[in-house]
C-alpha positions in Angstrom: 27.5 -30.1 151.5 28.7 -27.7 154.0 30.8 -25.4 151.5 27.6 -25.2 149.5 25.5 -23.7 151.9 28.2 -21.4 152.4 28.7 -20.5 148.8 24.5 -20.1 148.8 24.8 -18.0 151.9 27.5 -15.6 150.1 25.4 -15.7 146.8 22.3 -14.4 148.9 24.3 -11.6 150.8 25.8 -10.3 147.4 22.4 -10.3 145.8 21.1 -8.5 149.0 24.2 -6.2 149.0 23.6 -5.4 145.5 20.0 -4.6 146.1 20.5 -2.3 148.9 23.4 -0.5 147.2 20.9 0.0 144.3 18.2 1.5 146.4 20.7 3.9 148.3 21.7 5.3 145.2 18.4 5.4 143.7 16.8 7.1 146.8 17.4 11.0 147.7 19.9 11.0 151.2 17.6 13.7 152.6 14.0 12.0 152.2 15.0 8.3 152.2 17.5 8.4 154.7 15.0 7.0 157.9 13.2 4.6 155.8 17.0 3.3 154.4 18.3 3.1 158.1 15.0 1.0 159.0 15.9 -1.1 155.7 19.0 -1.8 157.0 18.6 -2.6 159.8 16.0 -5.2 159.0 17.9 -6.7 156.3 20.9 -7.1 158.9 18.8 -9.0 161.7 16.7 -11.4 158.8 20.6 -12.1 157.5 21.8 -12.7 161.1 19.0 -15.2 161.9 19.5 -16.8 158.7 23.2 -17.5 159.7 21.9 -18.5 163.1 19.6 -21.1 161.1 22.4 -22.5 158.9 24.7 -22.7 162.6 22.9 -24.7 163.7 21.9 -26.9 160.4 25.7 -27.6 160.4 26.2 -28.5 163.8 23.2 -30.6 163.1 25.1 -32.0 160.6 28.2 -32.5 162.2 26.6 -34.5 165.5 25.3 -36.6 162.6 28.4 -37.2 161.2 30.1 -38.2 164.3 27.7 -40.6 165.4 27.5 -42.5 161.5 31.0 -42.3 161.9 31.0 -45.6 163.8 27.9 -47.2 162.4 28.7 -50.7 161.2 31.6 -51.2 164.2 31.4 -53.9 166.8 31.9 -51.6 169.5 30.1 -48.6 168.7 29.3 -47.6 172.3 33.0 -46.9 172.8 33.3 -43.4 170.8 36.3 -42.0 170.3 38.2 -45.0 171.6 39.8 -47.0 169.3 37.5 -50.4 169.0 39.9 -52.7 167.4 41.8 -53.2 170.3 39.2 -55.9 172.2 38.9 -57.6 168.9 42.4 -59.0 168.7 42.3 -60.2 172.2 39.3 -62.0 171.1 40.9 -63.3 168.3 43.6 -64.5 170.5 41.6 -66.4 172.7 39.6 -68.3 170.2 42.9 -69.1 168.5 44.1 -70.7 171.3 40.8 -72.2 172.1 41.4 -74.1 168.7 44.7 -75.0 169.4 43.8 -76.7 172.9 40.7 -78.7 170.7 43.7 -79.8 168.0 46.0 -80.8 171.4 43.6 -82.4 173.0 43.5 -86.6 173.0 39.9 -86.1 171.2 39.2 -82.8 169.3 35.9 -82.4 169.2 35.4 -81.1 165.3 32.1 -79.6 165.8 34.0 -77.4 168.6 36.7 -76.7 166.3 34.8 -75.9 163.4 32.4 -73.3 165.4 34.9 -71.6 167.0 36.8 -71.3 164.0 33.6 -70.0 161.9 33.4 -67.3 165.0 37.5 -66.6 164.6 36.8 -65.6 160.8 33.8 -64.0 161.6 35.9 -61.8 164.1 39.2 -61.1 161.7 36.7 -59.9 159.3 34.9 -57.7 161.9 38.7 -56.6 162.6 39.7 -55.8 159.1 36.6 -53.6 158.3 37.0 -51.4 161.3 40.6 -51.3 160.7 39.8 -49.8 157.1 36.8 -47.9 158.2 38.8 -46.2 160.6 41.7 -45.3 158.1 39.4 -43.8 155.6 37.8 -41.5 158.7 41.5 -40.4 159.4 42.2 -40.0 155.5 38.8 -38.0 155.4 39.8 -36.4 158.2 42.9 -35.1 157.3 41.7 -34.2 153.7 39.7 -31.9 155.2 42.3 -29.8 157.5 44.3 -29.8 154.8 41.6 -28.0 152.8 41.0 -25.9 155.8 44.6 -24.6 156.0 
């Protein structure tokens, strides 16, 4: 999305170029040369606010795209840190949560059985963020290798 706005952007400044270039050949130095400086001048500040508009359009963009970028995680409060590193711990515990139901003289299978439907629950949180994050670093890198 962004490289099309950029390619519109170029499109625009050619077609304004060409017009300009047009009317400087078409108009007598000597009589036209004021009213071509004036021209100039405002075609330079309406492009330059343009580009100002689009600046910030993209880093409107961009915020967006950093915070969707951990929409759908756990542990979206956490940012930049990586959030599958409480969910294994968590995974951890509850597995040996089960265990100590299976040792004990009485499991309780209602016990067992809910902490075992939160256990699946929380690998499956695990290996979604886990693939979520290696598409973002795929994406990632696709793109600074575009860049380069």
């Amino acid at each position: 999305m962004l490289q099309a706005q950029k390619v519109r952007l170029t499109d625009y400044l050619d077609e304004r170029s060409a017009y300009l270039t047009q009317f400087a050949e078409e108009a007598n130095a000597d009589e036209n040369h004021d009213r071509l400086k004036e021209i100039t001048k405002w075609f330079c500040s309406a492009i330059l606010v343009e580009i100002e508009k689009n600046d910030n359009k993209v880093a409107d963009i961009e915020g967006q795209m950093e915070k969707d970028r951990y929409e759908g995680m756990f542990f979206k409060n956490l940012g930049q840190k990586a959030p599958e590193n409480h969910l294994p711990s968590f995974n951890g515990r509850l597995g040996i949560a089960i265990a100590n139901s299976f040792i004990s003289s009485s499991p309780d299978w209602r016990k067992v059985v809910f902490l075992g439907a939160i256990l699946a629950g929380l690998i499956n949180q695990l290996s979604y963020e886990q693939r979520l994050t290696l598409d973002i670093e795929r994406v990632e890198k696709e793109q600074t290798d575009r860049e380069k």
